[in-house]
C-alpha positions in Angstrom: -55.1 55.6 -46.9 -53.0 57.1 -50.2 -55.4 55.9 -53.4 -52.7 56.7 -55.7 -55.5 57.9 -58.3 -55.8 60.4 -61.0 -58.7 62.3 -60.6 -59.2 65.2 -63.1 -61.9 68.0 -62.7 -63.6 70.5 -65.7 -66.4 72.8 -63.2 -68.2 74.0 -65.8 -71.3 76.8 -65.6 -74.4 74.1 -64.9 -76.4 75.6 -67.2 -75.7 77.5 -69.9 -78.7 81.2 -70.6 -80.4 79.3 -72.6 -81.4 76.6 -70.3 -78.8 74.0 -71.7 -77.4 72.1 -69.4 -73.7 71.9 -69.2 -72.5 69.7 -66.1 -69.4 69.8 -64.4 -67.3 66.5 -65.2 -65.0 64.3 -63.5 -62.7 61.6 -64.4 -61.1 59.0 -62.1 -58.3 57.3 -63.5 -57.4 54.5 -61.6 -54.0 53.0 -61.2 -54.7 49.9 -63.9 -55.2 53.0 -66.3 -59.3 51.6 -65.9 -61.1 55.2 -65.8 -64.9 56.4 -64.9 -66.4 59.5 -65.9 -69.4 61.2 -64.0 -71.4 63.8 -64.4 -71.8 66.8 -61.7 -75.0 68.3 -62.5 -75.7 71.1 -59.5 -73.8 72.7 -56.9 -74.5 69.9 -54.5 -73.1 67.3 -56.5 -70.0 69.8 -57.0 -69.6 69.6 -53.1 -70.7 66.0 -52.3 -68.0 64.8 -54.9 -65.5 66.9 -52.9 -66.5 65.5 -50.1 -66.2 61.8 -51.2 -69.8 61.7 -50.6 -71.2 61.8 -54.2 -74.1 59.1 -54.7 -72.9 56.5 -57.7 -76.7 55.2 -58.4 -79.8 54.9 -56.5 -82.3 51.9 -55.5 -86.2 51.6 -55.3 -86.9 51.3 -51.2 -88.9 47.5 -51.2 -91.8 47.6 -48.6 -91.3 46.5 -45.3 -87.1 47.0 -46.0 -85.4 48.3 -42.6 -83.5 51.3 -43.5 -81.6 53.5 -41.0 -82.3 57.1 -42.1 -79.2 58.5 -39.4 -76.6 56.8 -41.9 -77.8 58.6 -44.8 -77.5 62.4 -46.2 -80.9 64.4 -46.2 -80.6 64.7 -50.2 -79.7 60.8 -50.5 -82.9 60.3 -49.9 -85.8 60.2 -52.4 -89.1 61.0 -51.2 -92.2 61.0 -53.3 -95.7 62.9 -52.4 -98.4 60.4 -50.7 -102.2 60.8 -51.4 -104.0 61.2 -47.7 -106.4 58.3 -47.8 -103.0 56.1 -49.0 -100.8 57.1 -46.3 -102.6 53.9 -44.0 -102.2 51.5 -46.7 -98.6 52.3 -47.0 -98.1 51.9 -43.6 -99.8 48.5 -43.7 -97.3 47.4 -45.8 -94.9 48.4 -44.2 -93.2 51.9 -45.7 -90.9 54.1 -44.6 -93.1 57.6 -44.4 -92.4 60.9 -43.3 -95.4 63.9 -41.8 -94.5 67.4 -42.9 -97.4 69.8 -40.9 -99.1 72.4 -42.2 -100.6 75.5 -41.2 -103.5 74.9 -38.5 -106.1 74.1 -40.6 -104.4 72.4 -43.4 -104.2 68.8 -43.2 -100.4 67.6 -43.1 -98.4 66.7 -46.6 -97.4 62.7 -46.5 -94.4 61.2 -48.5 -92.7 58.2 -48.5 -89.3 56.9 -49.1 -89.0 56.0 -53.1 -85.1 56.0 -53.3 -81.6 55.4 -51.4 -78.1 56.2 -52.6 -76.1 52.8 -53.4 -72.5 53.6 -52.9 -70.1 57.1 -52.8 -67.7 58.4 -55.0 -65.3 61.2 -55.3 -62.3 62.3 -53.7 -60.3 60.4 -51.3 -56.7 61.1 -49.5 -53.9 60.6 -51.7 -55.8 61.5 -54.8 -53.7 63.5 -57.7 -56.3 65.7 -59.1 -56.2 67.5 -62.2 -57.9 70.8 -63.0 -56.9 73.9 -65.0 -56.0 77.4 -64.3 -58.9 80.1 -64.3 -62.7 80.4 -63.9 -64.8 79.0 -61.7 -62.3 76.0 -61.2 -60.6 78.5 -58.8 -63.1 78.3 -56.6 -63.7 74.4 -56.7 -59.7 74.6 -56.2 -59.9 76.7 -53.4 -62.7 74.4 -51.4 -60.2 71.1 -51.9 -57.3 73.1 -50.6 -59.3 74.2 -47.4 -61.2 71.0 -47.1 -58.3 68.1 -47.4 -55.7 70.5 -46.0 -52.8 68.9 -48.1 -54.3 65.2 -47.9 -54.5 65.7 -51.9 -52.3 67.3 -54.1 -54.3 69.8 -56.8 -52.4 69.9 -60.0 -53.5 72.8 -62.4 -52.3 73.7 -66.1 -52.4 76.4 -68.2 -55.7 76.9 -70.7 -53.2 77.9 -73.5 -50.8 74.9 -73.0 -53.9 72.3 -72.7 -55.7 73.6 -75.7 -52.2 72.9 -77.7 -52.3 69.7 -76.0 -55.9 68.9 -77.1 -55.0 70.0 -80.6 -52.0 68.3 -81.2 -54.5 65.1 -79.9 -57.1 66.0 -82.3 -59.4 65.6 -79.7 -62.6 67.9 -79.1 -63.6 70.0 -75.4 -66.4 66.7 -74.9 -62.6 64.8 -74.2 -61.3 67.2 -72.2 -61.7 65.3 -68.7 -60.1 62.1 -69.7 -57.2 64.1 -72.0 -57.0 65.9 -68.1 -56.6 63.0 -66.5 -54.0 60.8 -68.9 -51.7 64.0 -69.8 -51.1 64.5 -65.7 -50.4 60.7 -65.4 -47.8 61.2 -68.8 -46.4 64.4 -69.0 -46.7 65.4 -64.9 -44.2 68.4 -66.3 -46.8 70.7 -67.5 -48.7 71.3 -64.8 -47.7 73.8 -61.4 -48.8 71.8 -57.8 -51.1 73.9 -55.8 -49.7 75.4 -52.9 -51.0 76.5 -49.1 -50.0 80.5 -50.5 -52.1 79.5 -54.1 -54.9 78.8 -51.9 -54.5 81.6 -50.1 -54.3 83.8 -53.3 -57.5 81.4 -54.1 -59.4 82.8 -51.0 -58.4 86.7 -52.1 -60.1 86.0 -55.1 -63.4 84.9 -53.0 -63.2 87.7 -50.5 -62.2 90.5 -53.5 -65.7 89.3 -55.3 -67.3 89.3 -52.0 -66.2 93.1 -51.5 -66.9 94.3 -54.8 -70.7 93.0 -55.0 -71.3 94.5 -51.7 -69.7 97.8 -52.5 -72.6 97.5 -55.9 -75.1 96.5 -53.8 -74.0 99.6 -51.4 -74.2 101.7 -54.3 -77.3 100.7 -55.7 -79.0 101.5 -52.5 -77.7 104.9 -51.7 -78.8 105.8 -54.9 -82.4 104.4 -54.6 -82.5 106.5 -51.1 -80.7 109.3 -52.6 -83.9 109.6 -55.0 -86.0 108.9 -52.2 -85.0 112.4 -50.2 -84.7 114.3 -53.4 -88.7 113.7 -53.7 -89.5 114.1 -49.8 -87.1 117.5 -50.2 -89.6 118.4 -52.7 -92.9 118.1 -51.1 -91.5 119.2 -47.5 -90.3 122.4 -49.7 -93.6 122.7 -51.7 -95.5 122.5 -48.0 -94.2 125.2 -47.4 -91.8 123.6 -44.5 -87.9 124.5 -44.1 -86.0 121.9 -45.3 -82.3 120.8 -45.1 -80.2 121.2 -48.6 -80.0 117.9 -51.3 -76.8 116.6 -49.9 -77.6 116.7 -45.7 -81.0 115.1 -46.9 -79.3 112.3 -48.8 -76.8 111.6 -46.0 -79.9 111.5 -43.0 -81.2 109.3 -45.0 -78.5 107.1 -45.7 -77.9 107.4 -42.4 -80.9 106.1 -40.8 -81.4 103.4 -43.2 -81.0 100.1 -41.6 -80.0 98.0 -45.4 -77.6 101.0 -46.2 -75.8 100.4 -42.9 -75.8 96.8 -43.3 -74.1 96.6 -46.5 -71.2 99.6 -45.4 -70.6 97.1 -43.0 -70.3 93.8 -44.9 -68.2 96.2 -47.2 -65.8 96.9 -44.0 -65.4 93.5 -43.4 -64.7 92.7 -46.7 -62.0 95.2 -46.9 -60.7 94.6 -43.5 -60.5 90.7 -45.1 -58.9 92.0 -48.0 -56.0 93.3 -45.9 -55.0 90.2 -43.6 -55.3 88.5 -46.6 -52.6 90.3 -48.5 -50.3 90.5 -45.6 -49.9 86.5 -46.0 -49.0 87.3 -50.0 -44.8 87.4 -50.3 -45.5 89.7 -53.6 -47.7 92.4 -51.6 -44.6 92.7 -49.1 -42.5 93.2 -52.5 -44.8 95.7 -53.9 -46.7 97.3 -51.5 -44.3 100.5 -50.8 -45.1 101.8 -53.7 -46.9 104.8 -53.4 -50.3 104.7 -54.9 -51.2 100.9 -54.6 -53.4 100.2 -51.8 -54.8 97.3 -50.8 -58.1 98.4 -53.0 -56.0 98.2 -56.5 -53.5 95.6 -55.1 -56.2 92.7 -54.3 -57.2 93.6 -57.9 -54.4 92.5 -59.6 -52.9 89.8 -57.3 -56.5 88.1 -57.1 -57.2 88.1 -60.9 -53.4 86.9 -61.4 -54.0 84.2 -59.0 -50.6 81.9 -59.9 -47.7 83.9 -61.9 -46.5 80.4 -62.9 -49.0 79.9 -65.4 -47.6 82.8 -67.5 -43.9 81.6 -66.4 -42.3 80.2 -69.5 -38.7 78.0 -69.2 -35.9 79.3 -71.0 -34.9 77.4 -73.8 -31.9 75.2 -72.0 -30.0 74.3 -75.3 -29.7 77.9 -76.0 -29.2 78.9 -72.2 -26.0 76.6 -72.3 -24.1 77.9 -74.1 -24.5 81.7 -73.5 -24.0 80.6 -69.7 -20.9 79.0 -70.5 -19.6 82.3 -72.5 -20.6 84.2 -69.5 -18.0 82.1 -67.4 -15.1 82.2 -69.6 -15.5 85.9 -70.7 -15.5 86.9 -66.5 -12.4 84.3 -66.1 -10.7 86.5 -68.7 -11.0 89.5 -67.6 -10.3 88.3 -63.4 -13.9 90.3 -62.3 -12.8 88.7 -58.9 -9.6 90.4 -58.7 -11.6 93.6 -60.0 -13.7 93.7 -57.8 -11.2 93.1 -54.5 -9.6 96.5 -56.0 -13.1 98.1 -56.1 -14.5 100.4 -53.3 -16.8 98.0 -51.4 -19.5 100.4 -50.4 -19.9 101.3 -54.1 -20.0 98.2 -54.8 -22.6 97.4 -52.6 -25.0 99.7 -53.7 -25.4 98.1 -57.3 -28.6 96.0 -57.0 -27.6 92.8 -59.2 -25.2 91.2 -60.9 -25.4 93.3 -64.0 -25.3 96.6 -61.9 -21.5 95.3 -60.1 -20.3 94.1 -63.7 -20.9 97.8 -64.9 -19.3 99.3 -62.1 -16.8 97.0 -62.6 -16.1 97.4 -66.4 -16.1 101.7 -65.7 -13.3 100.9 -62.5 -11.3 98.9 -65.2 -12.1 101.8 -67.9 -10.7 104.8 -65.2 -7.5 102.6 -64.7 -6.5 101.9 -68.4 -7.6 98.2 -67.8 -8.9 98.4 -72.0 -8.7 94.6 -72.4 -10.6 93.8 -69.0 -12.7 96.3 -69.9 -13.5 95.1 -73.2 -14.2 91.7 -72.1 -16.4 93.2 -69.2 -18.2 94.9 -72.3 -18.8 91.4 -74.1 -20.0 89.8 -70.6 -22.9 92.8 -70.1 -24.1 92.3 -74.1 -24.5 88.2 -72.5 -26.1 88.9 -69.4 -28.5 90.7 -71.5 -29.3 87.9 -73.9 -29.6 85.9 -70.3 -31.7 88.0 -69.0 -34.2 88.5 -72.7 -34.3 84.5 -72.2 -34.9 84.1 -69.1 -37.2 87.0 -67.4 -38.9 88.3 -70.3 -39.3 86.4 -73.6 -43.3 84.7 -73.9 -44.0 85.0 -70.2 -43.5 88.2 -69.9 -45.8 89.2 -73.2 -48.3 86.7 -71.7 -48.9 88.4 -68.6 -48.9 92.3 -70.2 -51.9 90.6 -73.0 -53.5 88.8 -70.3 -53.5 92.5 -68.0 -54.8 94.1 -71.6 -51.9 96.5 -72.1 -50.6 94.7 -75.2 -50.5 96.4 -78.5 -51.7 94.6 -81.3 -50.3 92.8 -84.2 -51.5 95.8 -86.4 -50.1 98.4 -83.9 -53.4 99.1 -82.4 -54.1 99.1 -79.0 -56.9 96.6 -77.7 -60.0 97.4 -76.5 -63.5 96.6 -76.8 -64.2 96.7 -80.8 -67.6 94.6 -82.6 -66.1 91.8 -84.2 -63.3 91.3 -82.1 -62.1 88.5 -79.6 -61.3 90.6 -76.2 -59.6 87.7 -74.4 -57.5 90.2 -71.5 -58.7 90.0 -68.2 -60.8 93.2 -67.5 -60.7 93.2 -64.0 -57.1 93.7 -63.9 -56.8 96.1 -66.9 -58.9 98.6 -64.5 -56.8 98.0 -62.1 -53.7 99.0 -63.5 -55.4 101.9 -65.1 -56.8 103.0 -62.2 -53.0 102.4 -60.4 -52.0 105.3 -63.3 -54.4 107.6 -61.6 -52.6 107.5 -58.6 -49.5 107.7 -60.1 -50.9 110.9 -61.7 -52.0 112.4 -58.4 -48.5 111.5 -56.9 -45.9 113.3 -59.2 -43.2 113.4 -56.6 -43.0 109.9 -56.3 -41.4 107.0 -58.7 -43.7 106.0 -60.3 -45.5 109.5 -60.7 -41.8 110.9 -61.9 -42.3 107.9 -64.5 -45.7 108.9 -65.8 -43.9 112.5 -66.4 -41.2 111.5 -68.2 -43.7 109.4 -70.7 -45.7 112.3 -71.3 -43.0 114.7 -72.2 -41.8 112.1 -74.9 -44.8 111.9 -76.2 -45.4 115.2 -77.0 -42.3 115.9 -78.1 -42.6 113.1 -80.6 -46.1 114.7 -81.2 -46.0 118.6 -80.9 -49.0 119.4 -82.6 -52.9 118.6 -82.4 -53.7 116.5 -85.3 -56.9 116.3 -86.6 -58.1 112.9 -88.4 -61.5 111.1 -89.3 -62.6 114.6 -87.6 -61.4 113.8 -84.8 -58.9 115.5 -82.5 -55.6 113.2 -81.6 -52.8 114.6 -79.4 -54.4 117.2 -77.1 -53.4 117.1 -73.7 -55.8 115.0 -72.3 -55.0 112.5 -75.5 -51.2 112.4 -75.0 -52.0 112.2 -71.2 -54.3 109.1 -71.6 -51.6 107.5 -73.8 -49.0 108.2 -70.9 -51.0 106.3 -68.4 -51.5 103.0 -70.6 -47.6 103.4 -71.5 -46.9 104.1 -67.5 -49.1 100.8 -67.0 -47.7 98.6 -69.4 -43.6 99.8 -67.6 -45.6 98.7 -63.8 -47.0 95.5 -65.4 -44.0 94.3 -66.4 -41.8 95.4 -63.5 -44.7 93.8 -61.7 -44.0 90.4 -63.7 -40.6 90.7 -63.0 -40.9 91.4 -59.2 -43.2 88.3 -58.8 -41.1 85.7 -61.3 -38.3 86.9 -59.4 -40.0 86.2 -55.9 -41.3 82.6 -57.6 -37.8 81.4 -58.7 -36.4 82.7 -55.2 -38.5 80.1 -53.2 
């Protein structure tokens, strides 16, 4: 049955370190613009509310009342602890009770039934929900996907483009559900539908936490058993009995520890997910073959990423228009068509886009004293660049290189961790791209390697000399090498964008 509802969704943390509780909130927004708002105050209301299943009040159980336990949840039920020498007077009259046996010995606990559930709420088939990008909404957004299997359709917008929202409302966060809610049912335009891939990409964020906890918890261990041998080396040595060396210790150790074992092979699977994961991801097929990034650093960045739409900004149509329009008459004038029949066709064929055969096409008309159609070829590239700034790169592009950390700020600094300052890039994927560099450092043959070289030779040619300031050193070979990596990062990021908006507006 299609509900035809609104429902929006804000999965907050529960409680906040201080021991403040901060729900999860929901918001149905029915079709006569009537709306509810409920509070999800643990995990299992989270879940129940997915499941439609969420209680919407309770009732006090009257004595001798008939009630069919079978047709309720365990946890819709209320039980309250029973006194022993009450448990035959409550039968007398007739109440639901329930034996829990103890050890032999101990007498049995005794409860009875104080409370039902009256009624369900939460998400039905057809719902529109409304969430936003990021946190642990991804995971709530995940669930739905798997759960309902494209009986709902998930609607997400971006934090940045909400927040404006909100502002331009005057409203505060404690608003936040029902301004969810109302803007999807108004203004359906700013928000991207979830898709089978985003929940797959969803998923790779799951299984990527999954495989880094157990690679910490792997870690933790081997170093706990690592000190372990180092102290058994010791007294085996000061026995006076022969004993292996520090490294062949650690690893027997290791080896025969059951826990150790256990969590390299959770941290197999985990990687082994990781993989057939990514192989259902369009962009990994687009940027796997470069040399460097596995499926270690990949998951990395496409996991945190999640949905290159929510950096994707729209070019401005009444300035795309015209420039468009330009474009047309300018390649009319010069007859690229005819240019291009007169071309060699396997030269032609090698340029990668439209910009790369306009090129070719302009230095054909340039070798054959074709000035004007050159010229006009000339005024066509200078537009398709405009084109392109407005439509690949302008705010989406900058979005996605300050959200990976590899922005430079408004002061020409570059951002890091400093007291006093907001760090709002995702550090998860700025080690990931830095560690990306690595490779690219231990691969100088390759592209991207090739890349990193060329960045450090113009930097120390635009700084030859060691430079000593606030006593410090600046420009040594490791410095200008550190600063090629970052610059070699930020070029990958935003080829990276590119590759993925390209892939996006493709489908």
């Amino acid at each position: 049955m299609n509900s035809n509802r609104i429902v929006a969704i804000r999965i907050r943390s529960l409680r906040t370190t201080e021991g403040e509780a901060r729900p999860s909130e929901a918001c149905v927004l029915n079709l006569d613009s009537q709306s509810e708002r409920f509070d999800l105050c643990d995990q299992q209301a989270e879940v129940d509310f997915l499941l439609g299943i969420m209680p919407r009040a309770w009732r006090k159980v009257e004595a001798g009342e008939n009630i069919i336990l079978s047709t309720f949840a365990p946890h819709h039920l209320k039980w309250v602890g029973l006194e022993p020498d009450k448990v035959e007077v409550a039968r007398v009259e007739g109440r639901i009770l329930r034996e829990e046996p103890q050890k032999k010995g101990t007498p049995s606990l005794w409860f009875v039934l104080d409370q039902i559930s009256v009624g369900q709420i939460g998400l039905k088939p057809g719902d529109r929900v409304a969430m936003m990008y990021g946190g642990a909404g991804e995971l709530f957004a995940r669930d739905m996907v798997e759960y309902w299997n494209g009986e709902l359709a998930i609607w997400r917008i971006t934090p940045h483009k909400f927040k404006a929202l909100r502002e331009a409302a005057d409203q505060s966060k404690d608003n936040d559900v029902e301004l969810l809610a109302t803007t999807l049912r108004d203004h359906p335009e700013f928000f991207h539908l979830m898709r089978p891939i985003d929940g797959a990409t969803a998923t790779l964020s799951v299984v990527f936490d999954s495989r880094q906890e157990a690679m910490k918890q792997r870690i933790r261990a081997g170093n706990r058993l690592a000190g372990r041998a180092r102290n058994a080396l010791l007294r085996e040595r000061r026995a006076g009995h022969p004993v292996d060396t520090l490294e062949v210790a650690v690893e027997k150790v290791r080896a025969s520890d059951a826990l150790y074992r256990n969590l390299l092979a959770e941290e197999a699977r985990a990687e082994k997910d990781l993989a057939e994961l990514l192989d259902k991801i369009e962009i990994w097929k687009v940027v796997s073959p470069v040399k460097g990034l596995g499926v270690s650093i990949g998951s990395r960045i496409i996991a945190a990423v999640g949905d290159i739409r929510r950096f994707m900004v729209e070019p401005n149509k009444a300035e795309l228009a015209p420039l468009k329009a330009e474009l047309d008459r300018l390649m009319q004038a010069a007859d690229y068509q005819t240019t291009k029949g007169l071309m060699n066709q396997s030269v032609l064929a090698s340029a990668k886009n439209g910009f790369e055969r306009t090129v070719l096409a302009r230095g054909f008309c340039l070798e054959n004293d074709m000035t004007s159609e050159a010229e006009l070829l000339q005024q066509a590239l200078e537009i398709m660049k405009q084109i392109r700034r407005l439509e690949c790169r302008a705010n989406g592009e900058s979005m996605f290189v300050a959200y990976c950390g590899l922005h430079v700020l408004p002061d020409g600094r570059f951002p890091r961790r400093r007291s006093g300052e907001t760090s709002n890039w995702n550090p998860v994927v700025r080690q990931a791209f830095f560690l990306l560099t690595e490779q690219f450092n231990r691969r100088p043959d390759t592209e991207w390697g090739k890349k990193l070289l060329a960045n450090k030779a113009g930097l120390r040619a635009r700084h030859p000399d060691i430079v000593i300031e606030n006593n410090k050193k600046r420009y040594t070979p490791g410095h200008i090498l550190k600063m090629a990596r970052w610059r070699t990062a930020t070029q990958f990021a935003r080829w990276f964008y590119r590759e993925w908006v390209k892939l996006e507006r493709a489908n």
